[in-house]
LOPAPA-306588 format. One record per residue (C-alpha): x, y, z; residue in one letter. Coordinates in steps of 0.02 Angstrom, whole numbers, plus 50000, padded with zeros to 5 digits. Layout:
<nodes>
XYZA;...
</nodes>
This chain:
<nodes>
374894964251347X;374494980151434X;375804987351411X;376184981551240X;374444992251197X;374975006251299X;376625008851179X;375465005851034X;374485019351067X;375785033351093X;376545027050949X;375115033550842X;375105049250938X;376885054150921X;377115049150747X;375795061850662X;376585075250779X;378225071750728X;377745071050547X;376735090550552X;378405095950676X;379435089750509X;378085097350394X;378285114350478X;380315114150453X;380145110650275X;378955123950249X;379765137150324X;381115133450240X;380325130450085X;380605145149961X;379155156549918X;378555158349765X;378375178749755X;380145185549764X;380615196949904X;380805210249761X;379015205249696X;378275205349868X;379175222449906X;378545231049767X;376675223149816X;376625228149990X;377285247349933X;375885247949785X;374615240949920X;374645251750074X;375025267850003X;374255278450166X;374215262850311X;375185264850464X;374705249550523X;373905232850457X;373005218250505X;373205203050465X;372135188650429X;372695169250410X;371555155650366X;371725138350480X;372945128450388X;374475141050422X;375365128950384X;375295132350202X;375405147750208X;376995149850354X;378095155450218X;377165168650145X;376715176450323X;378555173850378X;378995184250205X;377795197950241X;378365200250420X;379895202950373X;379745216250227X;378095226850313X;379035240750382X;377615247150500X;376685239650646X;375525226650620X;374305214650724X;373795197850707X;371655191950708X;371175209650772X;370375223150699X;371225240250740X;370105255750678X;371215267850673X;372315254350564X;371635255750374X;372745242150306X;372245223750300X;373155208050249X;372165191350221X;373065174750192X;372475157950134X;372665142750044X;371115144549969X;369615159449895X;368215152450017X;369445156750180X;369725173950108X;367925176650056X;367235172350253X;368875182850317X;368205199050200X;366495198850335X;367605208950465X;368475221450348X;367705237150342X;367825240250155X;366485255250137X;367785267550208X;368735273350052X;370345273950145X;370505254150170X;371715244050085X;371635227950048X;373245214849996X;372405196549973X;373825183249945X;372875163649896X;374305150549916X;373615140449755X;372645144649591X;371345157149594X;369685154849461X;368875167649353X;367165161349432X;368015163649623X;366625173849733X;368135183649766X;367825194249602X;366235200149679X;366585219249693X;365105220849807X;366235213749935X;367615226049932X;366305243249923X;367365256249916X;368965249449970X;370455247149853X;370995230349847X;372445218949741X;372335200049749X;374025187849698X;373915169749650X;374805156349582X;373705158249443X;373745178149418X;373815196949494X;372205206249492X;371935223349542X;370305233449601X;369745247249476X;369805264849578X;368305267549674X;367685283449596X;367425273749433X;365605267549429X;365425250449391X;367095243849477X;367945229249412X;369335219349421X;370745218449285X;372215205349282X;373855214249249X;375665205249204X;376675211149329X;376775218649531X;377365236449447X;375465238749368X;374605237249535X;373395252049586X;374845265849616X;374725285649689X;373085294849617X;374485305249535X;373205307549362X;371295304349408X;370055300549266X;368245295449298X;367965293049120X;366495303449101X;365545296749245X;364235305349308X;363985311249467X;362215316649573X;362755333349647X;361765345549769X;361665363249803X;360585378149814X;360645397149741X;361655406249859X;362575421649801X;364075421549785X;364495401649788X;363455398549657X;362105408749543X;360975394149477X;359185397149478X;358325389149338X;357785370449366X;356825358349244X;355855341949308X;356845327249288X;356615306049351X;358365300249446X;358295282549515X;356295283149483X;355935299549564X;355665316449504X;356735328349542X;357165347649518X;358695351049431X;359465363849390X;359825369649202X;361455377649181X;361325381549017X;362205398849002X;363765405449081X;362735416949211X;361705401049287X;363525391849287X;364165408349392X;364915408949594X;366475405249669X;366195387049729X;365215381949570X;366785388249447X;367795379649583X;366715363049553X;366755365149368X;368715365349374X;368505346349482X;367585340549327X;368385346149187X;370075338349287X;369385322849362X;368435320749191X;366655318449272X;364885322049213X;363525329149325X;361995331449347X;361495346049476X;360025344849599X;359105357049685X;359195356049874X;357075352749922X;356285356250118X;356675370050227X;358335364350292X;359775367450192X;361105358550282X;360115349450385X;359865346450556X;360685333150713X;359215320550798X;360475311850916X;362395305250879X;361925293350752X;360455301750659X;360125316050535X;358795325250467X;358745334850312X;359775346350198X;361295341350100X;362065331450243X;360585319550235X;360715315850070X;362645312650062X;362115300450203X;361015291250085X;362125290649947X;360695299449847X;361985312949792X;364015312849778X;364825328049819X;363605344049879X;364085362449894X;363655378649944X;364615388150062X;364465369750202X;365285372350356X;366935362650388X;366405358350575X;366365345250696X;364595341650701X;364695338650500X;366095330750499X;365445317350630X;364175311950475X;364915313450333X;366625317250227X;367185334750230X;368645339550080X;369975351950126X;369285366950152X;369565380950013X;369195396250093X;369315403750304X;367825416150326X;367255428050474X;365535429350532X;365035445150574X;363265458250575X;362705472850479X;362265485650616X;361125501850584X;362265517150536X;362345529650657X;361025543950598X;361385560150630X;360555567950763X;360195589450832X;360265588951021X;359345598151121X;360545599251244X;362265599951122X;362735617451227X;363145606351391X;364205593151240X;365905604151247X;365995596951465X;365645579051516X;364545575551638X;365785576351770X;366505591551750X;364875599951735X;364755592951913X;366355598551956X;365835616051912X;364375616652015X;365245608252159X;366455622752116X;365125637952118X;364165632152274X;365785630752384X;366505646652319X;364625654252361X;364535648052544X;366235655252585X;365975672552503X;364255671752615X;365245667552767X;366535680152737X;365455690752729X;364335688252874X;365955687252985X;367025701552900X;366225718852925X;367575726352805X;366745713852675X;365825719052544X;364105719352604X;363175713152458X;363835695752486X;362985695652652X;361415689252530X;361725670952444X;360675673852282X;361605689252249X;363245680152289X;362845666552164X;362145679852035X;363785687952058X;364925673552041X;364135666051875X;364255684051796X;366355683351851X;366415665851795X;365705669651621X;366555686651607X;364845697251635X;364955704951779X;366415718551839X;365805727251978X;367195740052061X;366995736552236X;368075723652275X;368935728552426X;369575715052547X;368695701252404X;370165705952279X;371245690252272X;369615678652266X;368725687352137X;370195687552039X;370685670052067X;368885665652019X;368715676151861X;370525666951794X;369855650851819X;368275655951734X;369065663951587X;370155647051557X;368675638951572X;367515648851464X;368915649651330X;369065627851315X;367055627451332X;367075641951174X;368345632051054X;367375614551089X;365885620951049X;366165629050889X;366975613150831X;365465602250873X;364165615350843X;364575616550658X;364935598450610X;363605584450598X;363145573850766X;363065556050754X;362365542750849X;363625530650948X;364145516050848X;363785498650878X;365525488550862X;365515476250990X;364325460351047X;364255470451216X;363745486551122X;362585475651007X;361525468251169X;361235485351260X;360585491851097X;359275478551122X;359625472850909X;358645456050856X;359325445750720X;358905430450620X;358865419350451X;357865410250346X;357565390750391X;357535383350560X;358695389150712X;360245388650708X;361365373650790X;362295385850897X;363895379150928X;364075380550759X;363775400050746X;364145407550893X;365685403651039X;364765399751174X;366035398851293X;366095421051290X;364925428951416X;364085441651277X;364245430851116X;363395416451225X;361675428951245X;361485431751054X;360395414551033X;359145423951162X;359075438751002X;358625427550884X;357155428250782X;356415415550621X;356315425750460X;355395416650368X;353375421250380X;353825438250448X;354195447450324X;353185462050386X;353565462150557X;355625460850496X;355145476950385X;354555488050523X;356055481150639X;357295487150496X;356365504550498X;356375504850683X;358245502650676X;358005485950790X;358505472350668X;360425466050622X;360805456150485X;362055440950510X;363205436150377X;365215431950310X;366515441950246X;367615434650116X;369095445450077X;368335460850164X;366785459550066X;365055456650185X;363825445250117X;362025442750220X;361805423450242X;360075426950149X;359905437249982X;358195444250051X;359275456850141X;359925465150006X;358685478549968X;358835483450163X;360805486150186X;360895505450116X;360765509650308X;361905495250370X;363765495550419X;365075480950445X;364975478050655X;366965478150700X;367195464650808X;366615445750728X;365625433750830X;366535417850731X;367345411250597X;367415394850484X;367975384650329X;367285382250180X;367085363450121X;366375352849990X;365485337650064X;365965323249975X;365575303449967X;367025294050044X;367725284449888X;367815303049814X;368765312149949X;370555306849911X;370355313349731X;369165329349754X;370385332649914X;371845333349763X;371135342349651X;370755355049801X;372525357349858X;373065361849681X;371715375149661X;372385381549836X;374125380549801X;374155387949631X;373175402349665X;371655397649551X;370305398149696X;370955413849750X;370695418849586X;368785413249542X;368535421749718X;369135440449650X;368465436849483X;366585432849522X;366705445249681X;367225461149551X;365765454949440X;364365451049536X;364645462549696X;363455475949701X;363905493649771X;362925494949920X;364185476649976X;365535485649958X;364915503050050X;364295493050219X;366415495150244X;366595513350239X;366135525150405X;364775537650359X;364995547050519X;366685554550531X;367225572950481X;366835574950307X;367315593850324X;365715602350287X;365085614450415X;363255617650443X;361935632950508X;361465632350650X;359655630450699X;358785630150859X;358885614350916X;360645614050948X;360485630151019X;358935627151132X;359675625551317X;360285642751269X;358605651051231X;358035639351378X;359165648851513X;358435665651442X;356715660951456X;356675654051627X;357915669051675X;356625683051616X;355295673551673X;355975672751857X;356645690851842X;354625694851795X;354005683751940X;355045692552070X;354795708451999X;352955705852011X;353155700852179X;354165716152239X;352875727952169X;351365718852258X;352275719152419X;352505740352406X;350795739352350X;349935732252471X;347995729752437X;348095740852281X;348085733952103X;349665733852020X;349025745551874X;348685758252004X;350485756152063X;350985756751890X;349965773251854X;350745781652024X;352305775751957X;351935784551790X;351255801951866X;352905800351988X;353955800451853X;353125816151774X;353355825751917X;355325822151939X;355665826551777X;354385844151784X;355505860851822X;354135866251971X;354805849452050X;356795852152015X;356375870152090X;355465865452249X;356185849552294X;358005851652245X;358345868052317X;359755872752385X;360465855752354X;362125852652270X;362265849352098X;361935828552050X;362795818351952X;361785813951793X;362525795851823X;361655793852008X;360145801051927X;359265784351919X;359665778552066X;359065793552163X;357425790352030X;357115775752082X;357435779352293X;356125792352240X;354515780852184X;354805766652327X;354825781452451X;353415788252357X;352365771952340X;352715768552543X;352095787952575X;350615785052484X;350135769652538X;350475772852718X;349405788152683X;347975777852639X;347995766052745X;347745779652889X;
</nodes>
């Protein structure tokens, strides 16, 4: 009996096995019915872009084996089975029936535009299925294939989605070779900033129940700028309406709280889906793109400053110009060595010349050679230095000569500022309306100078008269792009100040332009890009609205101010003053020490009194009496030794009389 029931039993355990082992033969051999044509041409119209799909199967594989095995064998690319690989945008859901599908849709992530969906329902599929429910696909594209039909999902920049039936695999969602968005309109965001876009005028008006600014641009000078002819060309291709906001707050890009949150600007309201595309000269960088969709950039700009222009300046001290510093050095290095060896020479040599046996008459001497003033004939046993010394000073004096006629009659200028080194040790400030900047995103912080700039920032807005007087001081920079080697400030407030600006030489950054776009519109606004860019029409809009709209003082920041314009100038003191300088202190000196030799010959007397027996002296030299008494029987004197004898007379005189009175 027991084991009568024992038999019994496996034999209802082994029967329903063999049966589904049967079951799973015929099905797999069972022909499907999508042919492998059909099901080729499904899987090309359905992952256009996928490298890589997932798939999805419902429980009872077993009615579905044969469809799977098809698809594994015609998917060319890698796929995975009941995982969810991010960086794989295709999925593939399989099942008998629309429920299966519809709970298997929960772990596809269908708001990224770039997914696409193939759904394959082994039986008939009703117009009432849940599986018509575009909510559930976002902004995916999507085909589903029954028994009973083949739907496809209307593109996702058409607004409201739907889903047609079509007659045949061919007419599934294709290439977005021709885009239309059938006049849809789209919420767009920017702000007036020369030369992107020109639109100033706004009227109120209620979007989604609130009020909002937008703008009017109702005449072909508000619908100017090179990204807003640029958007125009998007819309009058993708055939889209618009309606254009006006950017509100402080921020105008807006501003990173942490990795997951943002505050403000145009990025924030991309975020929130409030607006679809935004422009306005947006940064194509890695902190954006974290948040939100960037397009293909249409334009590479540098950042760079507007420095002060050199001014030109008199010096005071433009005689010493023609010699550095160092050889000025040189030359008195030169002057005091040649000094102490005449002195010594003369101190040891007897047969010397005796008047170098004093140093201030040795250096007196020596200048007057080395300037070509002084030729005194006694020279004996000093021959070869004197002469050595006066070459080297003509040589000199001739280079020092040339120099300084050349700088002497052209304009002086200040030292240019053309590096992020130069621009710190000028101790320039610079800054921008809104908050401050995100720096990684404006200056390389990685560089030793560029890496200091954030310390020389300053807020502009509120200080409006403090940023005046730094302008006039010469203290303040003003930060900008050039696009095609045309400088534009960041903020249009600067434009009445750059008439005493030049273009800084060396750039602290550059970036890419980008539209920032809604995901379900990037594919198509990323086309339309790459055709502007390719065919030359950005370039275009860029010269066109920049040979409008530029003003001359743009264009002039360029062009050097500074260099030899060929016009020679007078001469006035100023330049000239280190010259007057050495005469005055000379005479003065020359007075001093004269002043002094006379008080020493004095002794206690007043100097007028020495003056007056100076005078009455000088009287009796030149009376005849005197040339009789005193000069007779002397030899005839040479009118040139006249003074000299003139002068040996009134010390000898002033000693005699002084001695005189002292006794």
């Amino acid at each position: 009996m027991k084991v009568n029931s024992m038999f019994g039993v496996l034999l209802l355990i082994i029967i329903p096995v063999l049966t589904d082992k049967r079951n799973i033969m015929k099905n797999s051999k069972t022909e499907s019915w999508i042919s492998t044509e059909n099901f080729t041409t499904m899987i090309k119209k359905s992952f256009l872009y996928s490298k890589c799909c997932n798939i999805f199967l419902s429980e009872s594989i077993y009615d579905v084996d044969t469809l799977l095995h098809q698809f594994i064998n015609i998917y060319p690319r890698e796929y995975v089975l009941h995982q969810r690989l991010y960086n794989c945008q295709g999925y593939f859901l399989l099942g008998p029936t629309d429920g299966e599908i519809e709970n298997a849709m929960r772990v596809v992530p269908s708001s990224i535009s770039t997914t696409e969906i193939l759904i394959i329902i082994n039986g008939e599929l009703k117009n009432t299925s849940k599986l018509f429910d575009v909510s559930l696909f976002g902004n995916s594209n999507a085909n589903i294939v029954s028994r009973s039909g083949i739907w496809t999902l209307s593109e996702n920049y058409l607004k409201p989605r739907f889903f047609f039936k079509v007659h045949s695999y061919e007419e599934l969602m294709s290439e977005f070779n021709i885009v239309n968005m059938k006049g849809r309109e789209l919420q767009v965001c920017t702000f007036h900033q020369p030369p992107f876009s020109y639109l100033n005028k706004t009227i109120k008006k209620v979007i989604d129940g609130m009020e909002e600014d937008v703008f009017l641009a109702d005449s072909d000078n508000e619908k100017d700028g090179i990204e807003m002819k640029i958007f125009l060309v998007m819309a009058e291709k993708l055939n889209f309406t618009w309606t254009i906001r006006k950017l509100k707050g402080k921020y105008r890009y807006g501003r990173r709280i942490n990795n997951t949150e943002w505050h403000g600007g145009v990025i924030q309201l991309v975020l929130e889906k409030k607006v679809d595309l935004a422009f306005g000269n947006v940064r194509l960088t890695p902190n954006h793109y974290q948040f939100v969709n960037m397009s293909t950039p249409w334009v590479q700009m540098l950042t760079q400053f507007l420095v002060p222009r050199p001014q030109p300046i008199t010096n005071f001290w433009a005689l010493m110009r023609p010699f550095s510093m160092g050889s000025w050095i040189l030359v008195l290095i030169m002057l005091i060595a040649k000094s102490m060896y005449m002195y010594i020479r003369a101190r040891v040599d007897p047969q010397f010349p005796k008047r170098f046996r004093s140093i201030f008459c040795t250096i007196t001497e020596l200048i007057g050679r080395l300037v070509g003033m002084w030729m005194p004939r006694n020279t004996v046993n000093a021959r070869l230095e004197l002469h050595l010394w006066q070459t080297a000073g003509f040589l000199l004096v001739t280079a020092y000569c040339s120099s300084l006629a050349a700088r002497l009659t052209n304009s002086e200028y200040e030292d240019r500022i053309d590096t992020i080194r130069q621009f710190l040790e000028a101790d320039l400030l610079w800054g921008h309306k809104g908050p401050v900047p995100f720096w990684p995103d404006y200056l390389d912080l990685d560089d030793i100078y560029a890496s200091q700039l954030s310390s020389r920032y300053i807020p502009v807005k509120g200080q409006e008269a403090y940023l005046h007087t730094l302008i006039e001081q010469r203290k303040f920079a003003i930060y900008g792009f050039v696009i095609d080697s045309i400088f534009f400030p960041e903020d249009d407030i600067f434009n009445e100040y750059i008439k005493n600006y030049r273009l800084m030489k060396e750039s602290t950054g550059n970036y890419y332009s980008s539209f920032v776009v809604q995901s379900w519109l990037l594919q198509p606004i990323d086309m339309v890009m790459l055709w502007l860019r390719e065919s030359g029409i950005a370039l275009f809009h860029l010269n066109n609205v920049m040979h409008r709209r530029i003003s001359f003082n743009l264009r002039e920041v360029v062009k050097e101010h500074d260099s030899l314009d060929g016009i020679y100038r007078r001469l006035g003191l100023t330049p000239l003053g280190v010259g007057f300088l050495v005469l005055i202190v000379g005479l003065l000196a020359s007075t001093i020490i004269f002043f002094y030799e006379l008080k020493q010959a004095s002794n206690s007397r007043s100097i007028r009194e020495v003056f007056r027996d100076i005078q009455k002296k000088r009287q009796i030299y030149k009376s005849h009496s005197y040339k009789r008494i005193y000069r007779k029987g002397a030899e005839p004197i040479d009118r040139n030794s006249s003074n000299e004898n003139f002068d040996s007379f009134i010390i000898k005189s002033v000693g005699h009389t002084t001695s005189m009175e002292s006794a």
